[in-house]
C-alpha positions as a LaTeX table, in Angstrom:
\begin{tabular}{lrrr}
\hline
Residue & $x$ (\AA) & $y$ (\AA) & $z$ (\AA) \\
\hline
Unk1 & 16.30 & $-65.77$ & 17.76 \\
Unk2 & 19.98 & $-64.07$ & 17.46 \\
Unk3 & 21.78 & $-64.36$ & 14.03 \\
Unk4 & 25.55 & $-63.79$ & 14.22 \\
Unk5 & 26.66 & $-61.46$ & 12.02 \\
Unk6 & 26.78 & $-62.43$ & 8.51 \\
Unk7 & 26.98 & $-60.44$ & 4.80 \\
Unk8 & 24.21 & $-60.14$ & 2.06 \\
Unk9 & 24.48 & $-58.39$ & $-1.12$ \\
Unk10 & 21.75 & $-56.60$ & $-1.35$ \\
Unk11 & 22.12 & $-54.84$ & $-5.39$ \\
Unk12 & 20.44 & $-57.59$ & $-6.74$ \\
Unk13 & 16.74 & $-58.82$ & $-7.05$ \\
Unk14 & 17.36 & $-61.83$ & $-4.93$ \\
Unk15 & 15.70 & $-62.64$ & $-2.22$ \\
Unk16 & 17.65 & $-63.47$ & 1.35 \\
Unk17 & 18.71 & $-66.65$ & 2.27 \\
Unk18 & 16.13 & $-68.46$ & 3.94 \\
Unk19 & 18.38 & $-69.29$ & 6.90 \\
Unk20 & 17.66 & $-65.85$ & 7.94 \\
Unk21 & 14.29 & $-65.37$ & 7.87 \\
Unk22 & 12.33 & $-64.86$ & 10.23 \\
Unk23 & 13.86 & $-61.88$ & 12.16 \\
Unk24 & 12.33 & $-59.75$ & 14.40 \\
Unk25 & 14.63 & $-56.66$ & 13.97 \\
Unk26 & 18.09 & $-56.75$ & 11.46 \\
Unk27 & 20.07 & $-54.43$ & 12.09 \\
Unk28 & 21.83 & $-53.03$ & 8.97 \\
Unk29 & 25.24 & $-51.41$ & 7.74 \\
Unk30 & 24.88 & $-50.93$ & 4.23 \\
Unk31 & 26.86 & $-47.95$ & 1.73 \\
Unk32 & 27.30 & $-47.33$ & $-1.44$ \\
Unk33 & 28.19 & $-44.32$ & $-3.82$ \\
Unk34 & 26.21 & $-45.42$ & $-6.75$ \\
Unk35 & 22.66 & $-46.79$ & $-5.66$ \\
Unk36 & 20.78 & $-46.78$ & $-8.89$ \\
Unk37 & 18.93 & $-49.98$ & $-9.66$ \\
Unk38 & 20.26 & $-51.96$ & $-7.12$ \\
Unk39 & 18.61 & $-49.87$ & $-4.50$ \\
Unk40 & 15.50 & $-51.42$ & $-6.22$ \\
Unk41 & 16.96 & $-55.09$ & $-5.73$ \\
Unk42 & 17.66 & $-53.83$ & $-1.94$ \\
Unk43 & 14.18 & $-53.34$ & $-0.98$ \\
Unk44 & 12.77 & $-56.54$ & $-2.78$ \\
Unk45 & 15.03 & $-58.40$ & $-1.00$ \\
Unk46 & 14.83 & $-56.08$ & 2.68 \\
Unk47 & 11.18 & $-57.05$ & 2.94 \\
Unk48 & 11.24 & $-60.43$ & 4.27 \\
Unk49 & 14.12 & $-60.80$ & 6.76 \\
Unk50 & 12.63 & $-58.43$ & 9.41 \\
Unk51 & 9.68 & $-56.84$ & 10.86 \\
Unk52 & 11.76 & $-53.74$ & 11.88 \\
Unk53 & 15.38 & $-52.73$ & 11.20 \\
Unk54 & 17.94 & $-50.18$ & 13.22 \\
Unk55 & 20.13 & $-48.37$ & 10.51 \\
Unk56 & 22.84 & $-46.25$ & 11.14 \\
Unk57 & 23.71 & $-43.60$ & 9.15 \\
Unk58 & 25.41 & $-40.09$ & 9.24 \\
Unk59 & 24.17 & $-36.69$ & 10.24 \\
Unk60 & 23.92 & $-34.18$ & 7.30 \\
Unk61 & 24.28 & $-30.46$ & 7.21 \\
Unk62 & 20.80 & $-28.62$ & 8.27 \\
Unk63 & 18.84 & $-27.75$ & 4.78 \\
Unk64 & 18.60 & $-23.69$ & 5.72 \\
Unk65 & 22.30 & $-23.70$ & 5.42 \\
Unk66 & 22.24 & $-24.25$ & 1.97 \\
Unk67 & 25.32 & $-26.64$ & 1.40 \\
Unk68 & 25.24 & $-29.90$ & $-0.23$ \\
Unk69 & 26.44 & $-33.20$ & 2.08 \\
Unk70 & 29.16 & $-34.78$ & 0.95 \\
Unk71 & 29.28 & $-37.48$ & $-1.61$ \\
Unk72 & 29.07 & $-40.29$ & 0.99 \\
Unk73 & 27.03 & $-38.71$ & 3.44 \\
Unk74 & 24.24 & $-38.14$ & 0.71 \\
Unk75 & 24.75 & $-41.58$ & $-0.21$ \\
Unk76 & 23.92 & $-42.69$ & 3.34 \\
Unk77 & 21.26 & $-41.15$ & 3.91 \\
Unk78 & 19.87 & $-41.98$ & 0.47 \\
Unk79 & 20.44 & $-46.10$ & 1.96 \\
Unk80 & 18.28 & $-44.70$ & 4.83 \\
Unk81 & 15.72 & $-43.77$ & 3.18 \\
Unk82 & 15.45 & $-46.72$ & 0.63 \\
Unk83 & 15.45 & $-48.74$ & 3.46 \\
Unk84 & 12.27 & $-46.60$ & 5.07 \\
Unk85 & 10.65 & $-46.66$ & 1.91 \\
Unk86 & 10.65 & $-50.69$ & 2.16 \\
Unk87 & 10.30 & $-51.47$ & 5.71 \\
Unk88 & 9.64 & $-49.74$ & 9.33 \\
Unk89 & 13.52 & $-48.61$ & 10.10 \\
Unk90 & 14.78 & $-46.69$ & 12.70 \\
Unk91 & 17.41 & $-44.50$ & 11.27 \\
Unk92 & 20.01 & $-43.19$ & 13.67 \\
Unk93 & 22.11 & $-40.76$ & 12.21 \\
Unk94 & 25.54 & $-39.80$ & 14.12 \\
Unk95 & 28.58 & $-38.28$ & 13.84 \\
Unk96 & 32.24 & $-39.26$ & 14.24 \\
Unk97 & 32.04 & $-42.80$ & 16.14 \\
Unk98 & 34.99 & $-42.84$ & 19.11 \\
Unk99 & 36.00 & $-46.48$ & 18.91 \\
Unk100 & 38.79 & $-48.03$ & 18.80 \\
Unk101 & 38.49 & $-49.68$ & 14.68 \\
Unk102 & 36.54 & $-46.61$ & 13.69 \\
Unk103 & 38.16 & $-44.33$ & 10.70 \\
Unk104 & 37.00 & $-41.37$ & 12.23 \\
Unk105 & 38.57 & $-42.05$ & 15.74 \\
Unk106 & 41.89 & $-43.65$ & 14.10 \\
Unk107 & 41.91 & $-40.48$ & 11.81 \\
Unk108 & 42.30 & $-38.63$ & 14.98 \\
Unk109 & 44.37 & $-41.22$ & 17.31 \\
Unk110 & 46.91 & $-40.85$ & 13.85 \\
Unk111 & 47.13 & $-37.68$ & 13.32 \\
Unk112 & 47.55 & $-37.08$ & 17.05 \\
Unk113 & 50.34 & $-39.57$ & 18.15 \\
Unk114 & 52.62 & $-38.76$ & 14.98 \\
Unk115 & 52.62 & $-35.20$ & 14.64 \\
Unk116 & 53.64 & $-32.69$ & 17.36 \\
Unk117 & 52.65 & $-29.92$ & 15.32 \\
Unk118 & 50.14 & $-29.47$ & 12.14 \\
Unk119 & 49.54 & $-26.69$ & 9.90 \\
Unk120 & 45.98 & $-27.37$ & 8.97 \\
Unk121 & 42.93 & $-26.18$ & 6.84 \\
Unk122 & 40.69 & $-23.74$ & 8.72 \\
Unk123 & 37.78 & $-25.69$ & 8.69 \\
Unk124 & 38.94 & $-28.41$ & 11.45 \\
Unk125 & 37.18 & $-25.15$ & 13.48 \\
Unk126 & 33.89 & $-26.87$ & 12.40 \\
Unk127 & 31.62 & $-28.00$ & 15.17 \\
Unk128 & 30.88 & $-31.86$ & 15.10 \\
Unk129 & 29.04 & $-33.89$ & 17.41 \\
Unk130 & 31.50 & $-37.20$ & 17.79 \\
Unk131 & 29.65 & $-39.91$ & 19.59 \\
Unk132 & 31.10 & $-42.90$ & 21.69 \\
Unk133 & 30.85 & $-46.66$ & 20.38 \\
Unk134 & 28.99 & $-47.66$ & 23.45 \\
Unk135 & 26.61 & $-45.00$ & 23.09 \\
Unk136 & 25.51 & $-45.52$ & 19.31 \\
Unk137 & 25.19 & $-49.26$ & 20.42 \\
Unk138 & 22.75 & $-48.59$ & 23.15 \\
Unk139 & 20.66 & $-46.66$ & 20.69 \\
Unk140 & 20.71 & $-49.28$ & 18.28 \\
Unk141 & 19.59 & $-51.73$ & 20.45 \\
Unk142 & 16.98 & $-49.45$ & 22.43 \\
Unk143 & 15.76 & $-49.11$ & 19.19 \\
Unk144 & 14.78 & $-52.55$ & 18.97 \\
Unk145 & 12.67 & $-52.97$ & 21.53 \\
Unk146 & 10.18 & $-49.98$ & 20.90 \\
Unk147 & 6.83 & $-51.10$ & 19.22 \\
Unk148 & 7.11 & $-49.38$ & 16.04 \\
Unk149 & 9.82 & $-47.72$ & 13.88 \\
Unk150 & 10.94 & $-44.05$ & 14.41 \\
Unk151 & 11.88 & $-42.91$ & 11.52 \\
Unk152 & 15.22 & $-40.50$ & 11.66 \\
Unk153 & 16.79 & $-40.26$ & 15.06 \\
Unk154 & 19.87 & $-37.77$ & 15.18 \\
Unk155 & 21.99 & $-38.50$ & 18.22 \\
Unk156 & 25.01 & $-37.35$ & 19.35 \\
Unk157 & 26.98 & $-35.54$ & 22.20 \\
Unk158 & 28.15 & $-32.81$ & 22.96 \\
Unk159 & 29.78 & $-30.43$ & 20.27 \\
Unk160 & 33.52 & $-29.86$ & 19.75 \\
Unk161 & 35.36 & $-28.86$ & 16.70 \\
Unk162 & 37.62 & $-31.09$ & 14.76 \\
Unk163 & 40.27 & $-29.06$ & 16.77 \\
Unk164 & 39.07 & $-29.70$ & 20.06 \\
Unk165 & 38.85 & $-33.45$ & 19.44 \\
Unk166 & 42.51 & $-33.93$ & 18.16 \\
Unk167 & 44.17 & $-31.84$ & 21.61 \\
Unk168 & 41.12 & $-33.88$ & 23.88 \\
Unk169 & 42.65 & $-36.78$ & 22.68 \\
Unk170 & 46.55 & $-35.13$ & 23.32 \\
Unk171 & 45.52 & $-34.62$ & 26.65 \\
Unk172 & 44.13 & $-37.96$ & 27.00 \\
Unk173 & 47.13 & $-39.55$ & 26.40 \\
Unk174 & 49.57 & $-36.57$ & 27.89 \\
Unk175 & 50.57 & $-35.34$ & 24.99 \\
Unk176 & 51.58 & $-31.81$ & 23.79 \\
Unk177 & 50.25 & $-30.85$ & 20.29 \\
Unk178 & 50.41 & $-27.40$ & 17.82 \\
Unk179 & 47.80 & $-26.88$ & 15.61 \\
Unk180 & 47.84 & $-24.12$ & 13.22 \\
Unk181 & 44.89 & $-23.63$ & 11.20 \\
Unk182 & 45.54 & $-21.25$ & 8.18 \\
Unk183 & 42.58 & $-19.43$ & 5.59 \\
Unk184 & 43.11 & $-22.51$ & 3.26 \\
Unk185 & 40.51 & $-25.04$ & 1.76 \\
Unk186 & 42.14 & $-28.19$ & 0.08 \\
Unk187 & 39.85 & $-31.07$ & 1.12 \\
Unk188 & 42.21 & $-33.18$ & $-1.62$ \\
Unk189 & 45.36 & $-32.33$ & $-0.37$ \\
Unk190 & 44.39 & $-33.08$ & 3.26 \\
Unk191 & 43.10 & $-36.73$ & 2.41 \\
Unk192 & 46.03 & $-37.46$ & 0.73 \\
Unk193 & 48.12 & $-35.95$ & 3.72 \\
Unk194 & 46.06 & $-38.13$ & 5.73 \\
Unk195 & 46.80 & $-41.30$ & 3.43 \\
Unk196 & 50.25 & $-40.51$ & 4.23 \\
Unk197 & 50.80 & $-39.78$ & 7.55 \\
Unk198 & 48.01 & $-42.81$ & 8.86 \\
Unk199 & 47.31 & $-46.47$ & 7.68 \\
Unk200 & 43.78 & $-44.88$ & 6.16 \\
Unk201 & 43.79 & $-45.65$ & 3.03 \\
Unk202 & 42.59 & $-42.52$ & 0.72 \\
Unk203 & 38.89 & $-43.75$ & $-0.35$ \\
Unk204 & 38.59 & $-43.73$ & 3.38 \\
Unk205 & 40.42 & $-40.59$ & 4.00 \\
Unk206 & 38.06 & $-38.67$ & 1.21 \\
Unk207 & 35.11 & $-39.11$ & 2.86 \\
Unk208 & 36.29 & $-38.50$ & 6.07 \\
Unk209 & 37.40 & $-35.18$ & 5.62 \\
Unk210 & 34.87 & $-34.23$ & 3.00 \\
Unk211 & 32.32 & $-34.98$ & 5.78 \\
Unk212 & 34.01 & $-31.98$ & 8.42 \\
Unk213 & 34.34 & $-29.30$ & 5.90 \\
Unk214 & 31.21 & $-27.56$ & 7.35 \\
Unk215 & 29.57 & $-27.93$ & 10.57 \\
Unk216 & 26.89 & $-30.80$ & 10.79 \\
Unk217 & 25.33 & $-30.73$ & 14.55 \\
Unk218 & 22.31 & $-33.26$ & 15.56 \\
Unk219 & 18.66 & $-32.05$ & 16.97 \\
Unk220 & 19.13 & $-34.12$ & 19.25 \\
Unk221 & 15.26 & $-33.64$ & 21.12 \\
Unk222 & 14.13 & $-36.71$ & 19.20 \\
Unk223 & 16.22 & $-39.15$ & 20.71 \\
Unk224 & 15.85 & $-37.15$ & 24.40 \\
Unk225 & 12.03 & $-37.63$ & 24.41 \\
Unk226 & 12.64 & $-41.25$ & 22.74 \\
Unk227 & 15.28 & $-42.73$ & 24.84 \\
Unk228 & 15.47 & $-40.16$ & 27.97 \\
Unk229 & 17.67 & $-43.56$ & 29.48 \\
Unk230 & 20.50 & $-42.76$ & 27.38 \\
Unk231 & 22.97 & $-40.24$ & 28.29 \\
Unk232 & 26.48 & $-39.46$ & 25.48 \\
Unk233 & 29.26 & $-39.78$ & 27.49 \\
Unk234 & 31.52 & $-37.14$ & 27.28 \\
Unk235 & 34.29 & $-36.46$ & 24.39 \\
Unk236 & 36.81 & $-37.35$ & 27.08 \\
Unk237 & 35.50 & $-40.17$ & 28.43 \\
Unk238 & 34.72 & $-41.76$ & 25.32 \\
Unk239 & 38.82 & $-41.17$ & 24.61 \\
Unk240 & 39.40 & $-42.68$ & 27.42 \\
Unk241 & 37.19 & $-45.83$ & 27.16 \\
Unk242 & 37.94 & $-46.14$ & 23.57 \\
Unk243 & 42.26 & $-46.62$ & 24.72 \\
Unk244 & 41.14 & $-48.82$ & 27.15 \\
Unk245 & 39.20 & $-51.16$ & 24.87 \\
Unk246 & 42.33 & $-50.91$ & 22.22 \\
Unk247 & 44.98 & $-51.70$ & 24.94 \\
Unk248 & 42.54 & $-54.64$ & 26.02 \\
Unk249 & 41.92 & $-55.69$ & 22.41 \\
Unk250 & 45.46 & $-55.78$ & 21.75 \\
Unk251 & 46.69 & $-58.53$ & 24.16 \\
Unk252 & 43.55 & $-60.57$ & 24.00 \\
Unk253 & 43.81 & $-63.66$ & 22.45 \\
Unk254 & 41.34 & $-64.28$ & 18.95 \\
Unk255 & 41.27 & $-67.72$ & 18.64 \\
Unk256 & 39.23 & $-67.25$ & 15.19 \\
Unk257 & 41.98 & $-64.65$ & 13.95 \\
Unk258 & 45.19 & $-66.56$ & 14.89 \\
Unk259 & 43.62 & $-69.74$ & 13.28 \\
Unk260 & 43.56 & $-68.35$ & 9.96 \\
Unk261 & 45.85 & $-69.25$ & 7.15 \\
Unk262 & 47.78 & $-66.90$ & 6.36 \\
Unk263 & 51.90 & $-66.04$ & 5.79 \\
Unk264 & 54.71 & $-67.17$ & 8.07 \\
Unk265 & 55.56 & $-63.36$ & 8.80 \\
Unk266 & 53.18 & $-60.22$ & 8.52 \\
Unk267 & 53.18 & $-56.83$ & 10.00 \\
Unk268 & 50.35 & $-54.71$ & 11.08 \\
Unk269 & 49.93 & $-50.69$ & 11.96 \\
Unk270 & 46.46 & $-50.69$ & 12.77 \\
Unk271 & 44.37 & $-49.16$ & 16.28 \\
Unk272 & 47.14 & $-47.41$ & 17.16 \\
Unk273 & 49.11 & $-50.74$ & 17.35 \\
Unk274 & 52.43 & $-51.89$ & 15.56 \\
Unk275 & 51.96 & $-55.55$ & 15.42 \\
Unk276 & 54.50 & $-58.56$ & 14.00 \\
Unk277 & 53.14 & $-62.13$ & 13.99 \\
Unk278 & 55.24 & $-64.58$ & 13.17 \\
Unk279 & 53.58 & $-68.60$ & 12.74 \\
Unk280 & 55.35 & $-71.67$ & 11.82 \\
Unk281 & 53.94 & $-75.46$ & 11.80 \\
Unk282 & 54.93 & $-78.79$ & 12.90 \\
Unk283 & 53.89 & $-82.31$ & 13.17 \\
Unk284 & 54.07 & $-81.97$ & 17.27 \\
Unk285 & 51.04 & $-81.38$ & 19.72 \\
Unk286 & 50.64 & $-77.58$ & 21.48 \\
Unk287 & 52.04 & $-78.73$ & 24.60 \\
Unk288 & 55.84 & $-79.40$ & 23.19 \\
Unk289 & 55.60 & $-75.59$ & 21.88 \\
Unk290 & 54.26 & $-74.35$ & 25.11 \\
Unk291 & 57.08 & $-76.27$ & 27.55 \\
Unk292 & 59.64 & $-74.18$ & 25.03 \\
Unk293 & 58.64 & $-70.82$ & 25.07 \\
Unk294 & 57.17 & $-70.90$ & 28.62 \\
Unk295 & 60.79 & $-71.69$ & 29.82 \\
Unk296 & 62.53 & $-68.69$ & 28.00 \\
Unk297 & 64.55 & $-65.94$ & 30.18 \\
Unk298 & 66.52 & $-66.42$ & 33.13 \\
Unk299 & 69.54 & $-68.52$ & 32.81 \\
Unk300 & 68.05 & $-70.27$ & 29.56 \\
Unk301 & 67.92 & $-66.89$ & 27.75 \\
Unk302 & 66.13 & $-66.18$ & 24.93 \\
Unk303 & 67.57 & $-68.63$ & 22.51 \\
Unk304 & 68.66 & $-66.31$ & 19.63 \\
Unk305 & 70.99 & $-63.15$ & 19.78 \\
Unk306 & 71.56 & $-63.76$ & 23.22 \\
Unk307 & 74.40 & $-60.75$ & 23.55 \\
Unk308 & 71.68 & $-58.24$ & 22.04 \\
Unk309 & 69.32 & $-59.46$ & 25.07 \\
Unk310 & 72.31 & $-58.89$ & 27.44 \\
Unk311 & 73.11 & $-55.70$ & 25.81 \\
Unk312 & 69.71 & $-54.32$ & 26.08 \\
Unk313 & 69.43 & $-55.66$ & 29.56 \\
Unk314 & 72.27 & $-53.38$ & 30.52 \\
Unk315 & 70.96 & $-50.55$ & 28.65 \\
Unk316 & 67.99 & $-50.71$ & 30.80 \\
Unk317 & 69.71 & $-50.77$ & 33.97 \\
Unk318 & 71.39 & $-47.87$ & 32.94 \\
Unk319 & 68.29 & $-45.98$ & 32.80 \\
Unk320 & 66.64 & $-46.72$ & 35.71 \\
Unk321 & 64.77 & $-49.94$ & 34.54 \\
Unk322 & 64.71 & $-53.28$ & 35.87 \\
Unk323 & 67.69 & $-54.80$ & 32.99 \\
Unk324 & 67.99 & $-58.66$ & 33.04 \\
Unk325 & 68.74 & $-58.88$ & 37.23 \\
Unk326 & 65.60 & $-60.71$ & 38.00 \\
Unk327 & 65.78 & $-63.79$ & 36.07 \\
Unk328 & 62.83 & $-65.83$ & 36.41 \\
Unk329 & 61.24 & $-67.74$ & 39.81 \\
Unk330 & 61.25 & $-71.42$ & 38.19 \\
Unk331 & 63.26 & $-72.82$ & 35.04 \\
Unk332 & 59.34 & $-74.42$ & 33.77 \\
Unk333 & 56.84 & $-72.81$ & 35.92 \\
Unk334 & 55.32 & $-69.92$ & 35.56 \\
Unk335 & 52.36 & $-67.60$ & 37.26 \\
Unk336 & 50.36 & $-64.61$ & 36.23 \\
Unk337 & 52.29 & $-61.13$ & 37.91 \\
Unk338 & 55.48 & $-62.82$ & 37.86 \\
Unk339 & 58.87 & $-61.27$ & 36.80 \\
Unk340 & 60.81 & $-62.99$ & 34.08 \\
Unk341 & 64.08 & $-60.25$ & 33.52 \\
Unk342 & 62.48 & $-57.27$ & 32.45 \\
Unk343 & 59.12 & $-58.94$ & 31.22 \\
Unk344 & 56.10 & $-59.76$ & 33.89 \\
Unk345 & 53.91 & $-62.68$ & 33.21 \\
Unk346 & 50.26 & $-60.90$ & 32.01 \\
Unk347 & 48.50 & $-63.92$ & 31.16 \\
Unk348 & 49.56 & $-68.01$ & 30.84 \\
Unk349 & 47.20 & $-70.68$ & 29.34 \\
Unk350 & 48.72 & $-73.84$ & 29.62 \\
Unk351 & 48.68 & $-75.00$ & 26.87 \\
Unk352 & 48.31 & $-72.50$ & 24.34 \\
Unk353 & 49.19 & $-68.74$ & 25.52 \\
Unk354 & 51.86 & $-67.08$ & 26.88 \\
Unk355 & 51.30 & $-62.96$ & 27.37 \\
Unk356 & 54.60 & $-60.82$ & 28.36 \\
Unk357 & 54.18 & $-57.49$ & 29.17 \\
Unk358 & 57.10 & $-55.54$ & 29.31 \\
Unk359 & 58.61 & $-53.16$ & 32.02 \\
Unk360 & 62.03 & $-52.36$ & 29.93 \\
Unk361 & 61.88 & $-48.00$ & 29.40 \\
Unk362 & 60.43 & $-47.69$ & 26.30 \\
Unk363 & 58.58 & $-44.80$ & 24.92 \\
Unk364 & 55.41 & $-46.61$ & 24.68 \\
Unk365 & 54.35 & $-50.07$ & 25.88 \\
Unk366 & 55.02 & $-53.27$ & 24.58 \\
Unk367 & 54.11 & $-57.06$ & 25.13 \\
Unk368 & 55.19 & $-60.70$ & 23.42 \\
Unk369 & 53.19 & $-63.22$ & 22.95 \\
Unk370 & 53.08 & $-66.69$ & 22.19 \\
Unk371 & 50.26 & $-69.19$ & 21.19 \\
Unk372 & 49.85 & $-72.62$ & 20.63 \\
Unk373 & 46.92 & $-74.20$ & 18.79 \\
Unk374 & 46.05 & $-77.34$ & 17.00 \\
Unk375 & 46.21 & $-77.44$ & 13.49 \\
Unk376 & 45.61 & $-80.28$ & 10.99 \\
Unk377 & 49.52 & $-80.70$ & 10.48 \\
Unk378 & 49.91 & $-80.90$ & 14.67 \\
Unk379 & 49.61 & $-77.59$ & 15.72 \\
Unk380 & 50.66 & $-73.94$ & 15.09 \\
Unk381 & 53.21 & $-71.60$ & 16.97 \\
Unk382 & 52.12 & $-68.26$ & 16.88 \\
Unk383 & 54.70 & $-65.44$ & 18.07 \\
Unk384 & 53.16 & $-61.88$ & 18.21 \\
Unk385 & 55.39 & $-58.68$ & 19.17 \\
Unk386 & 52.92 & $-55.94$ & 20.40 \\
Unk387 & 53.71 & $-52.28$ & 20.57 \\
Unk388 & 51.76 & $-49.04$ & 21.68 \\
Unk389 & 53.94 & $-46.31$ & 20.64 \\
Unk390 & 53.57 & $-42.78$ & 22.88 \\
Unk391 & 53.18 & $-39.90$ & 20.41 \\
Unk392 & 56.07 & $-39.50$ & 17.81 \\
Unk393 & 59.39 & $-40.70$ & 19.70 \\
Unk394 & 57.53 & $-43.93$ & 20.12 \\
Unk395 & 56.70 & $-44.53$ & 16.37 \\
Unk396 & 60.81 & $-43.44$ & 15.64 \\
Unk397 & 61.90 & $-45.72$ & 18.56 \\
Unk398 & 60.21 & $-48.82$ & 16.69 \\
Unk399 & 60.65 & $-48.25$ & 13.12 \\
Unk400 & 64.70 & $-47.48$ & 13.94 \\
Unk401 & 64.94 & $-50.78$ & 15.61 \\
Unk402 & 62.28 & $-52.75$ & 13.21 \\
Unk403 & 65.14 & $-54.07$ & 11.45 \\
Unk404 & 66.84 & $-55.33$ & 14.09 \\
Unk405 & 63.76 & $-56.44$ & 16.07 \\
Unk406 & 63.02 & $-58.67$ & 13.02 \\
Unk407 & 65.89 & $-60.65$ & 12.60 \\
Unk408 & 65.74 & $-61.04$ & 16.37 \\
Unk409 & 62.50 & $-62.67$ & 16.68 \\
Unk410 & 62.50 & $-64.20$ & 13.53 \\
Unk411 & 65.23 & $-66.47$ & 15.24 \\
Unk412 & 63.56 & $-66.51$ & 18.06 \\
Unk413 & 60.64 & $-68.31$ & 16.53 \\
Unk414 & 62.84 & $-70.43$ & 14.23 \\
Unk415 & 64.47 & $-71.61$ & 17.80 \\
Unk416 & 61.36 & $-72.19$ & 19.23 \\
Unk417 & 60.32 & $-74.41$ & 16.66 \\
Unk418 & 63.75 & $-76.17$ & 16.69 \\
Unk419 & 63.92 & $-77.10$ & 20.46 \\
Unk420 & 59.81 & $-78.12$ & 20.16 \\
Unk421 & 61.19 & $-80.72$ & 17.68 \\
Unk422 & 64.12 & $-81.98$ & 19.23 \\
Unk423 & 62.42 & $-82.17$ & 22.34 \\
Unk424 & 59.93 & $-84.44$ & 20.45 \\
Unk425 & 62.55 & $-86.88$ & 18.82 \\
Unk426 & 63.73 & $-87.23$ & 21.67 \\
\hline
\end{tabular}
């Protein structure tokens, strides 16, 4: 039997929902600083929803060294071993995940794109061993299907400094970075520098850097004579893969994530992604919405500051780009790899998606977006304006024009939403 994911608070004495039991394996992301006595309630109520549970926690420093983990890295492994003491677990212990959503790997995506050059603390010269997403998932799952629990498992792959995984990731994604590490130690400072200059908060930014301020490698001959099968990937391929998955994630559509309530307008920096969605409701079915903003460009325009669309059409031209000259096939009808001025049609869903990917020069890469969906008032417009900035000109290129890219779609939504319901009286 497969449970989908689901939370349980586990610092109380209560037992788990009965919907859950029986399991064969759980596997389990629990933290906390303070554990105390609702570690206690966590075993009580761990016993009964599994015969054996994965857990995945975080390497520590080796014990000869003499140097305390961190704050949260003690308090994972401390989870672990609660979580031992009340059941057969498997505890894999890792390093930085590389995955697009991770803090570690955004820490480093951030830091990367948006500054050219860093004056840093020495110790980003520590040795880590980062581990891809895919990886750590095929351990956690290998480790369900052995016959009894292993106890601690370090995995990991190969070892690169803090350093090396910041100018990896530069080359990844052709960029040129400085680093200059100086004789300095200010774990504080550099969390709240990291706070700044990335959308990581600082309680995530603390334990991030706290956990690189000395080297913490795995022995990894464990999980080679456990699970020979599995080979890390490399640093650079688990870059690589982890860009691809954000690009993908970006411009595929979550039906369960667009339906949500939520405001007319909100803004996102997240994944290495500057996102504004835009929603608006009306009394109309998807498909009025859909024959709207599936009919935009060419000689219909774009049905708000139509000069600005000229102007940057022109601009575009200027610079080598395609500019508005194509126009668009068919005034209604569109297909997947089509041109519509400087867009090209990614993805069409009649009817409830619309995916534009554009080919105007930009320093990055950008797409719009438009759903359609039913809602319990008729249905719900959704307008999302996607953009991957490249390194720091691409971050300056969007906030400059943010303003005026607001106002812009803003109306463009508004119009959309205006022409659905004309188009529906009459």
């Amino acid at each position: 039997m497969v449970q989908p994911p689901c939370a349980l608070r586990v610092t109380g004495s209560t037992g788990p929902s009965p919907s859950l039991a029986p399991l064969t394996v759980a596997f389990a992301m629990v933290s906390g600083r303070r554990l105390g006595s609702g570690t206690r309630g966590a075993r009580n109520a761990a016993r009964p929803i599994a015969r054996t549970r994965s857990y995945l926690g975080g390497l520590l420093p080796p014990s000869a060294s003499g140097k305390a983990a961190s704050e949260h890295l003690a308090s994972r492994a401390e989870v672990g071993e609660r979580l031992r003491e009340a059941l057969p677990t498997t505890e894999f212990r890792a390093g930085p995940i590389i995955g697009s959503g991770s803090a570690s790997f955004e820490m480093v995506r951030y830091l990367t794109e948006r500054l050219p050059a860093m004056v840093t603390p020495r110790w980003i010269r520590n040795e880590v061993q980062p581990i891809s997403i895919r990886d750590i998932l095929q351990y956690l799952l290998a480790g369900a299907t052995v016959d009894e629990a292993l106890g601690v498992v370090e995995v990991g792959a190969d070892a690169v400094t803090f350093e090396e995984m910041m100018q990896g990731y530069a080359r990844v994604r052709g960029l040129r970075r400085f680093i200059f590490p100086l004789p300095i130690l200010a774990p504080s400072l550099a969390a709240r520098w990291v706070g700044l200059v990335t959308p990581i908060p600082n309680r995530l930014a603390v334990p991030l850097v706290e956990g690189v301020l000395q080297p913490i490698l795995a022995d990894r001959r464990r999980a080679v004579a456990c699970f020979p099968a599995i080979e890390p990937m490399s640093y650079h391929d688990a870059v690589e893969l982890a860009l691809r998955k954000t690009e993908e994630g970006a411009v595929t559509t979550r039906w369960s994530g667009s339906s949500r309530e939520g405001p007319e307008y909100r803004f996102e920096d997240r994944e290495g992604l500057l996102r504004e969605i835009r929603t608006r409701v009306a009394p109309i079915p998807p498909e009025r919405f859909f024959r709207v903003f599936s009919s935009l460009g060419g000689e219909k325009g774009w049905l708000a500051w139509q000069w600005a669309w000229w102007a940057r059409g022109l601009l575009d031209q200027l610079v080598g780009g395609p500019g508005l000259r194509r126009g668009r096939r068919h005034p209604h009808e569109l297909e997947v790899g089509e041109a519509v001025d400087f867009w090209r049609v990614e993805s069409v869903r009649p009817p409830h998606l619309l995916r534009l990917r554009a080919e105007m020069r930009v320093p990055g890469r950008a797409w719009l977006q438009f759903e359609a969906e039913p809602h319990e008032q008729g249905s719900r417009l959704i307008q999302t304006a996607i953009f991957a900035p490249s390194g720091l000109w691409g971050v300056l290129y969007w906030y400059l024009l943010y303003p005026v890219h607001r106002r812009i779609f803003s109306q463009m939504v508004d119009a959309v939403l205006a022409e659905a319901m004309s188009n529906e009286s009459n």
